[in-house]
DSSP file (Angstrom, degrees, kcal/mol; ACC not computed):
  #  RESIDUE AA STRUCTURE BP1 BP2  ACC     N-H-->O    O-->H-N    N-H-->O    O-->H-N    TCO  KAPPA ALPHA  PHI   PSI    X-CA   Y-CA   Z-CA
    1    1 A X              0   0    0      0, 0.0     4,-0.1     0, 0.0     5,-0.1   0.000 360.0 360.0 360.0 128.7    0.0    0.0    0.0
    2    2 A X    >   -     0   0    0      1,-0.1     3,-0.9     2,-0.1     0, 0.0   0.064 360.0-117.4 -34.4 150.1    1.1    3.3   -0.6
    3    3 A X  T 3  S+     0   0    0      1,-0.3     3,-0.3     2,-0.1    -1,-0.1   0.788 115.2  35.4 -85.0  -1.9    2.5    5.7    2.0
    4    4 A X  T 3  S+     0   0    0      1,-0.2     3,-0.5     2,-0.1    -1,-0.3   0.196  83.9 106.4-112.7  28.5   -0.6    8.2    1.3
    5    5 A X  S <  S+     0   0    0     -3,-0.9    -1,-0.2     1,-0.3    -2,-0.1   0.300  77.6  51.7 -99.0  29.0   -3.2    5.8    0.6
    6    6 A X  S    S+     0   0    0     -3,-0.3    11,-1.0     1,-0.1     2,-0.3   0.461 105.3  52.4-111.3 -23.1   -4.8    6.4    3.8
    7    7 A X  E     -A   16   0A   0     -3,-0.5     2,-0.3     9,-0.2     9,-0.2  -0.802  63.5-152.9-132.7 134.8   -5.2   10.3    3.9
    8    8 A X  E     -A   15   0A   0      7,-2.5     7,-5.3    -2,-0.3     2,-0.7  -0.832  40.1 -83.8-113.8 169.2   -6.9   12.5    1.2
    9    9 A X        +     0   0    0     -2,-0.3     2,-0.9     5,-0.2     5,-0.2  -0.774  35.0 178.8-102.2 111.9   -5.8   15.9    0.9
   10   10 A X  S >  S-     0   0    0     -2,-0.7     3,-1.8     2,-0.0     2,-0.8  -0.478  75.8 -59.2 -80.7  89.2   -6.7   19.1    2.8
   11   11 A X  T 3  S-     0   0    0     -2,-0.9    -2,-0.1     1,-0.2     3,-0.0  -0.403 114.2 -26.1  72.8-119.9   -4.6   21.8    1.3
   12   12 A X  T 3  S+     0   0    0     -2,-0.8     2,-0.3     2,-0.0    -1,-0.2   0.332 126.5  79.5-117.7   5.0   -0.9   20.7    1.9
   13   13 A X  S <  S-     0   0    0     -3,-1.8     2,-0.3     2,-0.0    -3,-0.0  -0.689  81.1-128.3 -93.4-179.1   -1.6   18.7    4.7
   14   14 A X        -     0   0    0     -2,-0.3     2,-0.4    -5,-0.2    -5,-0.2  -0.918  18.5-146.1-108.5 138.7   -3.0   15.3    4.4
   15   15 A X  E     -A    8   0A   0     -7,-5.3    -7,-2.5    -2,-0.3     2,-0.1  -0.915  22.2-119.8-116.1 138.3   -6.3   14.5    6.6
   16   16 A X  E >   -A    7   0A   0     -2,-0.4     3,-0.6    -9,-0.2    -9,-0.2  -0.289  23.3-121.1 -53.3 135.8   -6.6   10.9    8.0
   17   17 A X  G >  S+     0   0    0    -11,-1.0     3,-1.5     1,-0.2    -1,-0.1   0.893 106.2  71.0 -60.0 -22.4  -10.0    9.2    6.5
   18   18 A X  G 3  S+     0   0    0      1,-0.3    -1,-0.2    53,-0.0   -11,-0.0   0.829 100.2  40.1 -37.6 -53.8  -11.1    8.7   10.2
   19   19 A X  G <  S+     0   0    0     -3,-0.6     2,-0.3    52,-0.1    -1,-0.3  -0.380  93.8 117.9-125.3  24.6  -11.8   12.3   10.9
   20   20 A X  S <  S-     0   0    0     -3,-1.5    52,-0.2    52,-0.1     2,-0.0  -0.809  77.9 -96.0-101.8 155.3  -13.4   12.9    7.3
   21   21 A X        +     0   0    0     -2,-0.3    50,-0.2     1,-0.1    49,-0.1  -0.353  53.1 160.1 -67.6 140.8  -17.0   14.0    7.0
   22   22 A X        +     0   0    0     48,-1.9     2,-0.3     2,-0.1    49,-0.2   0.136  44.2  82.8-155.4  39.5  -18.9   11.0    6.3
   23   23 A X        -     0   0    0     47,-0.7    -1,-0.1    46,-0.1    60,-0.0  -0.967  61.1-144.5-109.3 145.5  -22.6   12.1    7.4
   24   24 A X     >  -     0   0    0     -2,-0.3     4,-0.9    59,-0.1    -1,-0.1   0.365  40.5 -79.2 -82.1-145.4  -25.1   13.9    5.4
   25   25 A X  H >> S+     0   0    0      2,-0.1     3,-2.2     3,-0.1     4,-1.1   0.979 125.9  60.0 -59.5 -62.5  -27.8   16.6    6.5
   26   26 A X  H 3> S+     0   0    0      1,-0.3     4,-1.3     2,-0.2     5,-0.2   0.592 109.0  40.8 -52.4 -27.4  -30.0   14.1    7.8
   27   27 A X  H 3> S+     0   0    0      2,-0.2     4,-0.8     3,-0.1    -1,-0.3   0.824 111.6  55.2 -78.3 -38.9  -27.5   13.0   10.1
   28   28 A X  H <X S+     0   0    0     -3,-2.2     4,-1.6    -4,-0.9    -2,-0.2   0.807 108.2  48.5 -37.4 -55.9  -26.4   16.2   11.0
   29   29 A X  H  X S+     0   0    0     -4,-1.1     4,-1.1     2,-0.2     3,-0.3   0.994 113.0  46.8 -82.6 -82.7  -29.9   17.2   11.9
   30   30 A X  H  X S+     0   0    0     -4,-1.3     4,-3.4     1,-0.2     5,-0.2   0.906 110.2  52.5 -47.7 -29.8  -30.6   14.1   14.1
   31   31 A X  H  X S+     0   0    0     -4,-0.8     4,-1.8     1,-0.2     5,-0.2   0.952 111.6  48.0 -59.3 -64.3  -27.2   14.4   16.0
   32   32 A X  H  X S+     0   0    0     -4,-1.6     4,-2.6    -3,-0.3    -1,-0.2   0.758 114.7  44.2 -50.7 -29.9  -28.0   18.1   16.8
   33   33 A X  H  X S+     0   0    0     -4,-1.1     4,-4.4     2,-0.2    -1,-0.3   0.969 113.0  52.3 -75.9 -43.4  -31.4   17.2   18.0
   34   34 A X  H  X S+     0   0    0     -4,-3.4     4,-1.5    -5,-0.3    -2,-0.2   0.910 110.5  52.0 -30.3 -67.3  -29.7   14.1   19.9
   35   35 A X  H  X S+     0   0    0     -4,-1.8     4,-6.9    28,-0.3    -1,-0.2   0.848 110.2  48.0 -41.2 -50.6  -27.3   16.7   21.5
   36   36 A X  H  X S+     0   0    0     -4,-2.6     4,-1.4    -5,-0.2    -1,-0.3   0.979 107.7  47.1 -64.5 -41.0  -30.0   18.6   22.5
   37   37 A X  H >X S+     0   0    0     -4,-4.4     4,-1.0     1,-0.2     3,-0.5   0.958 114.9  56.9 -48.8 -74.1  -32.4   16.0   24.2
   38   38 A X  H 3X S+     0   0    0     -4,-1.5     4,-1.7     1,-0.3     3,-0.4   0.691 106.7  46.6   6.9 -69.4  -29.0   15.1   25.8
   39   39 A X  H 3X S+     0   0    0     -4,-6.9     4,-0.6     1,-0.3    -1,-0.3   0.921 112.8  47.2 -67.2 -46.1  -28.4   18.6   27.2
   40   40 A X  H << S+     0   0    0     -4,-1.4     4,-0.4    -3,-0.5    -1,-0.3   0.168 108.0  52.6 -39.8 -13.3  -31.5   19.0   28.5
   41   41 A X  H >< S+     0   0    0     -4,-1.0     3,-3.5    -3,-0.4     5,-0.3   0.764 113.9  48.2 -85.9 -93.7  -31.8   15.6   30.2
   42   42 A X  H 3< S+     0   0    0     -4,-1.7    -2,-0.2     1,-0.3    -3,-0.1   0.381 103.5  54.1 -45.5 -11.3  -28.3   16.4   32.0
   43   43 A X  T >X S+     0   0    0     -4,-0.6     3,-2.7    -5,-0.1     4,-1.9   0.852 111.4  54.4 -60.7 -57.3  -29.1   19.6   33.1
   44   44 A X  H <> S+     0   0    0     -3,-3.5     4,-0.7    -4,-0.4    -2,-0.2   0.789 111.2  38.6 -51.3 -33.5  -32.1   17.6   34.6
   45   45 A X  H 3> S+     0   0    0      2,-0.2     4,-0.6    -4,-0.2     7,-0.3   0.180 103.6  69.1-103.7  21.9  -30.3   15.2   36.4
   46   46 A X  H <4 S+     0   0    0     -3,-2.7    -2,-0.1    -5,-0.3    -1,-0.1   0.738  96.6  58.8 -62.3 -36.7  -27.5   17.6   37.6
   47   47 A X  H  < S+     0   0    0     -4,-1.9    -2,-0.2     2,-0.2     3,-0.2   0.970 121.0  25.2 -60.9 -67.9  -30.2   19.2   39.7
   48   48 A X  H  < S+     0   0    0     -4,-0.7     2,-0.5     1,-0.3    -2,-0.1   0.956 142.4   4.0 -72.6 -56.5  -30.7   15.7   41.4
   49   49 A X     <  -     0   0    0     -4,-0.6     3,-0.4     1,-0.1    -1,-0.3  -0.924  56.9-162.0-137.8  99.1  -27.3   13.6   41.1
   50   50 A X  S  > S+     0   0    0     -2,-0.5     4,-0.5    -3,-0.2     3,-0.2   0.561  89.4  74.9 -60.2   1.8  -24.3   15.7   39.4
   51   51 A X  H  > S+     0   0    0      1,-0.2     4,-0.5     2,-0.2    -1,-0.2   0.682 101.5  40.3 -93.5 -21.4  -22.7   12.1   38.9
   52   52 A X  H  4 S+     0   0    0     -3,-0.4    -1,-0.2    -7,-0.3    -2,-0.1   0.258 110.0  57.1-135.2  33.1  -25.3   11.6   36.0
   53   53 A X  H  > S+     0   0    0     -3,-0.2     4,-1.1    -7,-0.1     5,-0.3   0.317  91.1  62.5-106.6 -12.0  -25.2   14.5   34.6
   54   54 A X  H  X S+     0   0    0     -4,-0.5     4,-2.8    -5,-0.2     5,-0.2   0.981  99.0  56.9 -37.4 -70.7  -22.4   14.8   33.9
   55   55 A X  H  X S+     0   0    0     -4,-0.5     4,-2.2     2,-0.2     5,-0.3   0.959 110.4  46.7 -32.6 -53.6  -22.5   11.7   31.6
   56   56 A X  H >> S+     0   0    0      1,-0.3     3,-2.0     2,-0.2     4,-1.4   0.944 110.9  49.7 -70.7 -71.4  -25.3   13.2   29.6
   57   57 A X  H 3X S+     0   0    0     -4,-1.1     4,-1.1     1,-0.3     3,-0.4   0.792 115.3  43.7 -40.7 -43.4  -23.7   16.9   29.2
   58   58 A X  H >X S+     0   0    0     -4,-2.8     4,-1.7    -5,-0.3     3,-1.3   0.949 113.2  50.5 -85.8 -43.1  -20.4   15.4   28.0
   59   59 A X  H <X S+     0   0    0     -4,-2.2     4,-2.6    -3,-2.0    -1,-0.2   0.781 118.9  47.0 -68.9 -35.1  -22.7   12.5   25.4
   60   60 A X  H 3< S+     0   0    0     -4,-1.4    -1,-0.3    -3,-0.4     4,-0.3   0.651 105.9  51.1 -95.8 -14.9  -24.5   16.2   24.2
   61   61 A X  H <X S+     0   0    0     -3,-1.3     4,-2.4    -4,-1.1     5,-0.4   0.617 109.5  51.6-118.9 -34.9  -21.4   18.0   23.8
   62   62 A X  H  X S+     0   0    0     -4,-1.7     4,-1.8    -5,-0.4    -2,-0.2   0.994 111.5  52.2 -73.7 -47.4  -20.1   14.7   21.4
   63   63 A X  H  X S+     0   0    0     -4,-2.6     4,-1.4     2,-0.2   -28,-0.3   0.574 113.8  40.7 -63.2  -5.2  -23.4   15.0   19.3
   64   64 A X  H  > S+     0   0    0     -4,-0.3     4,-0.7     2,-0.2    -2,-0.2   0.830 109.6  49.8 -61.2 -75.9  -23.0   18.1   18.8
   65   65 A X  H  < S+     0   0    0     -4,-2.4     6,-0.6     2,-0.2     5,-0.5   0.814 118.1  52.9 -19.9 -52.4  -19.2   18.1   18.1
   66   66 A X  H  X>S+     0   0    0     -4,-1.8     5,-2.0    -5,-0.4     4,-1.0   0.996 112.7  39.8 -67.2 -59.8  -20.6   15.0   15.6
   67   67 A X  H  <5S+     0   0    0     -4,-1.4    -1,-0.2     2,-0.2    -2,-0.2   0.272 113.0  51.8-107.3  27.9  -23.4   17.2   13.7
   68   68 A X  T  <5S+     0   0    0     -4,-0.7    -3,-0.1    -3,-0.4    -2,-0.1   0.670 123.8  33.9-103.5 -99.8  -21.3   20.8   13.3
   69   69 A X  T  45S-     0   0    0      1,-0.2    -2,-0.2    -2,-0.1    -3,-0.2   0.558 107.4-129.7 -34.5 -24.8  -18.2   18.6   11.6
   70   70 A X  T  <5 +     0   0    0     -4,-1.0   -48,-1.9    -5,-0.5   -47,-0.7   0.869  62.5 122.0  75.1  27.7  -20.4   16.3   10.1
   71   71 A X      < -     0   0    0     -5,-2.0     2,-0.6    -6,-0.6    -1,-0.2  -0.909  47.3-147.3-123.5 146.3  -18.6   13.0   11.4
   72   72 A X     >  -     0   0    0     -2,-0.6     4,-0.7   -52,-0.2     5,-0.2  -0.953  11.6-164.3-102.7 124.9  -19.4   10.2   13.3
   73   73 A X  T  4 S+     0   0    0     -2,-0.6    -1,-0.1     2,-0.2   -54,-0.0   0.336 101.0  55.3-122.3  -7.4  -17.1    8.5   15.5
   74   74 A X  T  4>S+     0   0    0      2,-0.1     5,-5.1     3,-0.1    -1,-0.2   0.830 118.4  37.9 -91.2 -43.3  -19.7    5.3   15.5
   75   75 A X  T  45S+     0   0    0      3,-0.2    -2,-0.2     1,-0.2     3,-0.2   0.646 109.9  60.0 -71.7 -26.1  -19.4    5.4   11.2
   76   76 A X  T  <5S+     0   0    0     -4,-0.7    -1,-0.2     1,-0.2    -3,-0.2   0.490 107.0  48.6 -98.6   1.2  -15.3    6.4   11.4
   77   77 A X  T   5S-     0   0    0      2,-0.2    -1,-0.2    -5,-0.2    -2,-0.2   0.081 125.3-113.0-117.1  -2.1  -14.9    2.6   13.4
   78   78 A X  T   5 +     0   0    0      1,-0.3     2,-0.5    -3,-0.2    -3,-0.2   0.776  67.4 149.3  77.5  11.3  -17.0    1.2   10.6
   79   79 A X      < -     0   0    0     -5,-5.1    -1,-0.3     1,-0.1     2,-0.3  -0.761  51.0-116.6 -85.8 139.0  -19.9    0.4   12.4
   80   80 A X        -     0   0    0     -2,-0.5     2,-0.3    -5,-0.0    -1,-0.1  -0.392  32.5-171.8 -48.3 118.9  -23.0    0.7   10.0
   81   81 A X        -     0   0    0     -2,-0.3     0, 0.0     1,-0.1     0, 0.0  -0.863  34.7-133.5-132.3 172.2  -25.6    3.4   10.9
   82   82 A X              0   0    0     -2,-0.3    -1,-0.1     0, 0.0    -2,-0.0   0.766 360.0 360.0-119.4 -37.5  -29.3    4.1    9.2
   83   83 A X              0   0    0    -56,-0.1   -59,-0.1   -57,-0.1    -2,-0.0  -0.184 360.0 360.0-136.1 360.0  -28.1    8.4    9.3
């Protein structure tokens, strides 16, 4: 295998295929919604137990993170997703 035949090219660097966009809108727009339900859960259960809200803020902050770049970290490991 070639020594670039992992990476396409961003300018003059080369970007790993892991961390390339590989969701559409529709994916975009459910992650963002995810994120929100997410935030809004973990706000709720900070108020009772900060130990699990935590979880959720940090889970909302990754869908989020997911549907402004447009990648999926579930899709970039090669797992199969429906969006």
């Amino acid at each position: 295998m070639r020594a670039g035949a992992r990476c396409r090219r961003n300018g003059n660097r080369p970007v790993p295929k892991f961390f390339a966009p590989n969701i559409d809108r529709a994916g975009r727009l459910i992650r963002a919604l995810w994120g929100l339900v997410a935030m809004v859960v973990g706000i709720l259960l900070w108020r009772a137990h900060w130990w699990a809200g935590v979880p959720c803020c940090l889970l909302a902050l990754l869908a989020f993170y997911e549907a402004v770049r447009g990648w999926c970290i579930a899709r970039a490991c090669g797992i199969k997703t429906r969006y």
